[in-house]
C-alpha positions in Angstrom: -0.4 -28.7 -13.0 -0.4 -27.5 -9.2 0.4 -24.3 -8.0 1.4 -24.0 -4.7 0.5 -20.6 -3.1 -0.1 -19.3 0.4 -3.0 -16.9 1.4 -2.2 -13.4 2.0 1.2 -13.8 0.4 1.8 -11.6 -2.2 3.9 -13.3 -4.7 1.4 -16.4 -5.2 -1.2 -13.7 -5.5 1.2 -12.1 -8.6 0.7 -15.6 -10.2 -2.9 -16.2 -9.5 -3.6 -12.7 -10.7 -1.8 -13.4 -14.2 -3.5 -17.0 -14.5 -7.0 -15.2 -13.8 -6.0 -12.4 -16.3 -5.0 -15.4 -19.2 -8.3 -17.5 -18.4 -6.2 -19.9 -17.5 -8.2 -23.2 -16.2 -7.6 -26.4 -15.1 -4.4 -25.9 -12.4 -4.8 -27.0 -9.1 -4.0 -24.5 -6.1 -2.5 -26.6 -3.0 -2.5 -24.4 0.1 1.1 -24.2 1.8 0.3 -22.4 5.8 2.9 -20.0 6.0 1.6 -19.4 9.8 1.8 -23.0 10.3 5.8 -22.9 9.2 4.5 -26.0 6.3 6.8 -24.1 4.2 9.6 -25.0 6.1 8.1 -29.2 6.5 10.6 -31.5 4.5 8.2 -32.4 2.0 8.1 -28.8 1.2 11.1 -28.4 0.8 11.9 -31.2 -1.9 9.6 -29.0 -3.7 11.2 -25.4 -2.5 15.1 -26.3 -1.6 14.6 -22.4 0.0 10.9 -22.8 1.5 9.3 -20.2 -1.2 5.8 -19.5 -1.8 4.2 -19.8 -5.4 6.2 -23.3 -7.1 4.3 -24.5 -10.0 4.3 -28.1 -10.3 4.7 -29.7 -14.2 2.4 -32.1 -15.3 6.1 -34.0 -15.8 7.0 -33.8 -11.8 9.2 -30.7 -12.6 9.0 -28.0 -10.0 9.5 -24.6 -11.2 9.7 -21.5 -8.4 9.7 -18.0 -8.8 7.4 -15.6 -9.5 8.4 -14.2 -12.6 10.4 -17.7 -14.2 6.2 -19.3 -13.3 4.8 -16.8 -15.1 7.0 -16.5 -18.3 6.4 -20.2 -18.4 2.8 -19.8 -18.9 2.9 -16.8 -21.1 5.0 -19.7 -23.3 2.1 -21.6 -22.8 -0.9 -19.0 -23.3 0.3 -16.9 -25.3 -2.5 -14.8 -25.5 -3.9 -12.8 -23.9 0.1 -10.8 -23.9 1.4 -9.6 -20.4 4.6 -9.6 -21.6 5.0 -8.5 -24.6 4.8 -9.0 -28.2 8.1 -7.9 -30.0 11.1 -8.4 -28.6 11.5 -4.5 -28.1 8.1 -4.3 -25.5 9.3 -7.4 -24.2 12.2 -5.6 -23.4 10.3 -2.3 -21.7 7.8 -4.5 -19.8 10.6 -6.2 -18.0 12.0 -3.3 -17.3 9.0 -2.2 -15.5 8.4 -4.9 -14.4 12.1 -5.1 -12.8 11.6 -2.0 -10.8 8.3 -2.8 -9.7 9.6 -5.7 -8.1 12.8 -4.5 -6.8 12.3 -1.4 -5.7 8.1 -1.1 -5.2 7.6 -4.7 -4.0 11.0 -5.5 -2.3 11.5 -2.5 -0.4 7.8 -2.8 0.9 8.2 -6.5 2.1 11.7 -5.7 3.9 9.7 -2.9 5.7 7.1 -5.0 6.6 9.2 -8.1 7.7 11.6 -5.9 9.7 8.9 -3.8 11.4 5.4 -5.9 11.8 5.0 -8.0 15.2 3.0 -10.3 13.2 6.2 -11.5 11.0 8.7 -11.4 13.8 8.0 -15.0 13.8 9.3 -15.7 10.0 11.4 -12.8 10.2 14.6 -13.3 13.4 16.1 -11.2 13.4 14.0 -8.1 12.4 15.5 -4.9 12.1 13.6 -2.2 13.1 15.5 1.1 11.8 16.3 -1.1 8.6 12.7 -1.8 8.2 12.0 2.1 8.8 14.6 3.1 6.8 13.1 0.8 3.5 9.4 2.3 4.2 10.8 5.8 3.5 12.4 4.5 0.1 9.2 2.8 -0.5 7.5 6.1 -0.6 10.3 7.7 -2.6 9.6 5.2 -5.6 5.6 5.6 -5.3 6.3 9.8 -5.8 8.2 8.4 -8.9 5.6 6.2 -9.8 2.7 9.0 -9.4 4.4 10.9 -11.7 5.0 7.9 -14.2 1.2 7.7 -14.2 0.1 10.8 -15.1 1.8 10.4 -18.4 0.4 7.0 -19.1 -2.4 4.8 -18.3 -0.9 1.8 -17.1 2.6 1.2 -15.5 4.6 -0.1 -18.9 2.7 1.7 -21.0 -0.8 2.2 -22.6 -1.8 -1.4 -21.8 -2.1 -3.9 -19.1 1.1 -6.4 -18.1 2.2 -8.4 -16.0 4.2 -5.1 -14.5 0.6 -3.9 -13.1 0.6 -6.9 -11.5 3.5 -6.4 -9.6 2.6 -2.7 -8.4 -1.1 -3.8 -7.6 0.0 -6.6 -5.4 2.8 -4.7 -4.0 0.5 -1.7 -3.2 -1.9 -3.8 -1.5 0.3 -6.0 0.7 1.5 -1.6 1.7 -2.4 -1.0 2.5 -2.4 -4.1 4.8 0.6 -3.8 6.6 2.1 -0.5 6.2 -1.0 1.3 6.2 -0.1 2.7 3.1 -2.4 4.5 1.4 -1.4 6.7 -2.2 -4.1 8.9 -2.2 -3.8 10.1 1.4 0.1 10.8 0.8 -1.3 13.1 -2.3 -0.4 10.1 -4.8 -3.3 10.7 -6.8 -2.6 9.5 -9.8 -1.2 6.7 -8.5 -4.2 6.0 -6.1 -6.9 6.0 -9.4 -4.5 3.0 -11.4 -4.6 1.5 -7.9 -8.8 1.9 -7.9 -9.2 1.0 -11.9 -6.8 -2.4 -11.1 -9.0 -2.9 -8.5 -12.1 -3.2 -10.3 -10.6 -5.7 -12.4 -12.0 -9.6 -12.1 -8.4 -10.7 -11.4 -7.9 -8.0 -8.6 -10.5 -10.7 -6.3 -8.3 -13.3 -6.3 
């Protein structure tokens, strides 16, 4: 298998995080140059119709896209160790989680980003400043929710690690790069130690 990621992006970095997390070994990582606009090169696109970063490529020739549909295929594959979970009722929860991780944690931080960095106006025309603005204060409204999550429980699901720390942790450092966001200086501190503890973990380097 390939995987087809992009440095600095955080979405292939939610995959190579959960493939480093499973001890997964043996699948290729081809470099796609976002900066370069490769993503947008025809034979990218026969692989990504909409020019996305991470697609997994099958050992068959099949492509498979998106973050979450890559990763529940290799859960499939590895089951163990679980990121997603093990009855059908945590499977449930951790979506869930997971879910508003992504939606509300990850997406609102990359529309901020992508409508307010000079450094993305190039991948991102039109940008919308006050829109951009405007989904950085929501941002911060879902990491005061998720501070308090965390001082209930040790991880963001729950009591162990999935695949919807993974989410939170990538989202929360693409913030620290870009929006200079930074939980403990806000007063987040619960959410700044998961941050430090996910950190220290092998995946966190990749």
């Amino acid at each position: 298998m390939k995987l087809y990621i992009s440095p600095r992006a955080p979405n292939p970095r939610r995959v190579q995080m959960f493939i480093a997390e499973k001890g997964i070994r043996g699948i290729e990582e081809v470099v796609v140059e976002i900066g370069r606009n490769e993503h947008r090169s025809s034979d990218f696109r026969a692989k990504s119709p909409l020019a996305k970063v991470p697609v997994l490529e099958l050992d068959d020739g099949r492509m498979l896209g998106e973050t979450r549909a890559i990763c529940s295929y290799l859960e499939g594959l590895y089951p163990e160790p679980n990121l997603m979970g093990a009855s059908f009722e945590e499977r449930a929860f951790i979506e869930m989680a997971d879910r508003r991780m992504e939606f509300y944690l990850f997406g609102g931080i990359a529309n901020c980003i992508r409508h307010t960095h000079p450094g993305l106006a190039p991948l991102e025309q039109p940008q919308f400043p006050e829109f951009g603005r405007s989904q950085g204060e929501k941002v911060r409204e879902v990491a005061r929710w998720l501070d308090e999550e965390l001082a209930t429980r040790a991880f963001v699901a729950g009591e162990r690690f999935t695949i919807a720390d993974i989410t939170a942790f990538c989202a929360i450092e693409f913030a620290r790069g870009l929006m200079k966001f930074r939980p403990g200086a806000e007063g987040l501190d619960n959410l700044q130690a998961w941050r430090d503890r996910i950190a220290e973990r092998p995946s966190a380097k990749c």
